[in-house]
N, C-alpha and C positions, 0 to 999 in steps of 0.2 A: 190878113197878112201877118197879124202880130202871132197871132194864135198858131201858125206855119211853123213859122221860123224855130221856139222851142222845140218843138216836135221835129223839126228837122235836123236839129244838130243834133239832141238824143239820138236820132239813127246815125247819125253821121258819127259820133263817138261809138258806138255799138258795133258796127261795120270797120271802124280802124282798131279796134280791139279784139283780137284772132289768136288761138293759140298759139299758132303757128311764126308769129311775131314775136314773141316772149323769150325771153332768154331762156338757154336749156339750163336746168335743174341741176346741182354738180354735184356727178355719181362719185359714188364709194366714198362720199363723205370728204372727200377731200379738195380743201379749198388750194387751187394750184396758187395763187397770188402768194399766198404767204407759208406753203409747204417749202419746207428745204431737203431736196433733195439730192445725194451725191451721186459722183460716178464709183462709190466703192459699194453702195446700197445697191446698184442698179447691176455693176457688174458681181454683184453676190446671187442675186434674183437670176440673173442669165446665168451666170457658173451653174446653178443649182435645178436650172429646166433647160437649157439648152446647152451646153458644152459638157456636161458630165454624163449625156446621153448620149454622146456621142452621135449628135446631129451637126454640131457647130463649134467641134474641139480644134480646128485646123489641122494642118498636116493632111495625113488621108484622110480628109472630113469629106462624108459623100455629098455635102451640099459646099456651095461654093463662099456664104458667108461665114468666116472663121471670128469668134467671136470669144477665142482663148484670151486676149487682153484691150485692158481698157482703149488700150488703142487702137485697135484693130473692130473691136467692138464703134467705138465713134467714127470712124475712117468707113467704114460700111454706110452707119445713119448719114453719117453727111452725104456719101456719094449716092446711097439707094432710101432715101428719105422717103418718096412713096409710097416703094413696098416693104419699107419696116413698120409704116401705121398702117398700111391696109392689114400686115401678117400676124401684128403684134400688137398696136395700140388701139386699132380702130373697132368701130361696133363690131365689124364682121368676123375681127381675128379669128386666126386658127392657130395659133401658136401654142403650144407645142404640139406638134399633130404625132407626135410616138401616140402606138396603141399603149393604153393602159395608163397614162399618164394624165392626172385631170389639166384643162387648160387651165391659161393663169386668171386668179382673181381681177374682180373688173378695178380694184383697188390698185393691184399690181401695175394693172395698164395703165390706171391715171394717173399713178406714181413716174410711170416710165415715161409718160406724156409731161408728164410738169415738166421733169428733169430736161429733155427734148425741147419742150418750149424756153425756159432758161437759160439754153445754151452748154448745154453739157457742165454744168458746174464740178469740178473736183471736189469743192470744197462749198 
């Protein structure tokens, strides 16, 4: 029985150690805890893939998030929080979906995700 029990918790340590447990790796090098990230960085990144394309400039904007100011940019994430990281932060994004346009770096996205998780900091 003594001879058991080592051999048993080795499996038993083995089996509770799973990749799939492990904290995920943090992309694009950027550590969110201690990033500081603003709403003038963020609304630079948006002015310059989404709103200057005239996807998301308001007024006759043919999509319905108008993303012309920092306010109206935040007033969107809070209300459609979902589908701004499924469009824009998440693995899957497609943001900016213009032909010819690359989409944004995975950098950008976890830039835009810190700032998100922070609480929209201005400053």
């Amino acid at each position: 029985m003594t001879r058991i029990a080592p051999f048993l918790l080795i499996c038993l340590v083995f089996a509770a150690c799973k990749n799939e447990q492990a904290p995920p790796p943090v992309s694009g090098g950027i550590n969110c805890d201690a990033a500081k990230i603003t709403t003038s960085y963020v609304l630079g990144v948006v002015q310059a893939n989404c709103t200057s394309r005239n996807c998301h400039p308001g007024g006759s904007s043919p999509v319905v998030a108008d993303f012309s100011t920092a306010d109206k940019l935040k007033g969107y994430i809070n209300t459609h929080r979902s589908t701004f990281d499924l469009r824009v932060t998440g693995p899957q994004a497609d943001m900016p979906q213009s032909m010819g346009f690359p989409a944004l770096s995975q950098g950008m996205k976890d830039s835009i995700a810190c700032w998100i998780a922070h609480g929209l900091p201005d400053q």
